[in-house]
N, C-alpha and C positions, 0 to 999 in steps of 0.2 A: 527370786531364785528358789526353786521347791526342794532341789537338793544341793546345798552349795559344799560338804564335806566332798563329792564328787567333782567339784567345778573346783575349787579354792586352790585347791594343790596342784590343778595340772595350770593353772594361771600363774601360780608362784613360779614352777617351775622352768616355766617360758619366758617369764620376766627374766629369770636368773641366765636362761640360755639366750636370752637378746643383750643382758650385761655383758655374759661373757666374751660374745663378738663383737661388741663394740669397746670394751676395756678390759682383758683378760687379768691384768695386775689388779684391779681392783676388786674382783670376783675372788680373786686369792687370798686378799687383806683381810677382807671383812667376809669369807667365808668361815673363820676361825673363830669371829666375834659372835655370829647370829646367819639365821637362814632370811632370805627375803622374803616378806611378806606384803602384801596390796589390801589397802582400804579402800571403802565403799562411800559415797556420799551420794545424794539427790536425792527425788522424789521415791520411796518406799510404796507409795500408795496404801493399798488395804493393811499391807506389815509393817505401818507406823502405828507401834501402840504406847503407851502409856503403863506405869505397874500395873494398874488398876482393872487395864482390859489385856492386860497378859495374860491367855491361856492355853492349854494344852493343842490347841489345835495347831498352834502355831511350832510343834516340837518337827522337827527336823527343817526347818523354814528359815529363811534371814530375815530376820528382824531390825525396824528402827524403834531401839526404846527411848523414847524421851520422857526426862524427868527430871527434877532438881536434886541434888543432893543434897539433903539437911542432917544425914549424920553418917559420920562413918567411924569404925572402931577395928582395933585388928582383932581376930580371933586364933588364942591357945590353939593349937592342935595338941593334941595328947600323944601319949609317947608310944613309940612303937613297940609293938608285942613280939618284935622277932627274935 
């Protein structure tokens, strides 16, 4: 998908208007908790990359990144200047 910030939200949003005709009580519960959103799975093709071969070209584009996780840590934020 070349531009999915285009695509992503009007897919959410229809997902959310086919909820709501088929279970309107349920659109209600769990509109309070969180907005619905859709994930992506299968073949990527060319925009399966790797950290390694992640680059700029692929900036506004859907990506599959694969890779192992061998470390994760949280990061401070600093305090607000307001």
């Amino acid at each position: 998908m070349a531009r999915p910030m285009e695509h992503i939200p009007v897919i959410e949003g229809v997902l959310k208007e086919i909820l709501g005709n088929i279970d309107p009580e349920f659109v209600k519960t769990t509109e309070a908790v969180s907005d619905f959103h859709v994930g992506f799975e299968g073949s990527f093709g060319a925009h399966t990359v790797n950290p390694r071969t992640l680059s700029a070209r692929f900036l506004g584009s859907m990506v599959c990144l694969e890779g192992i996780v061998t470390k994760c840590q949280w990061k401070k934020s600093f305090p607000s200047w307001d």
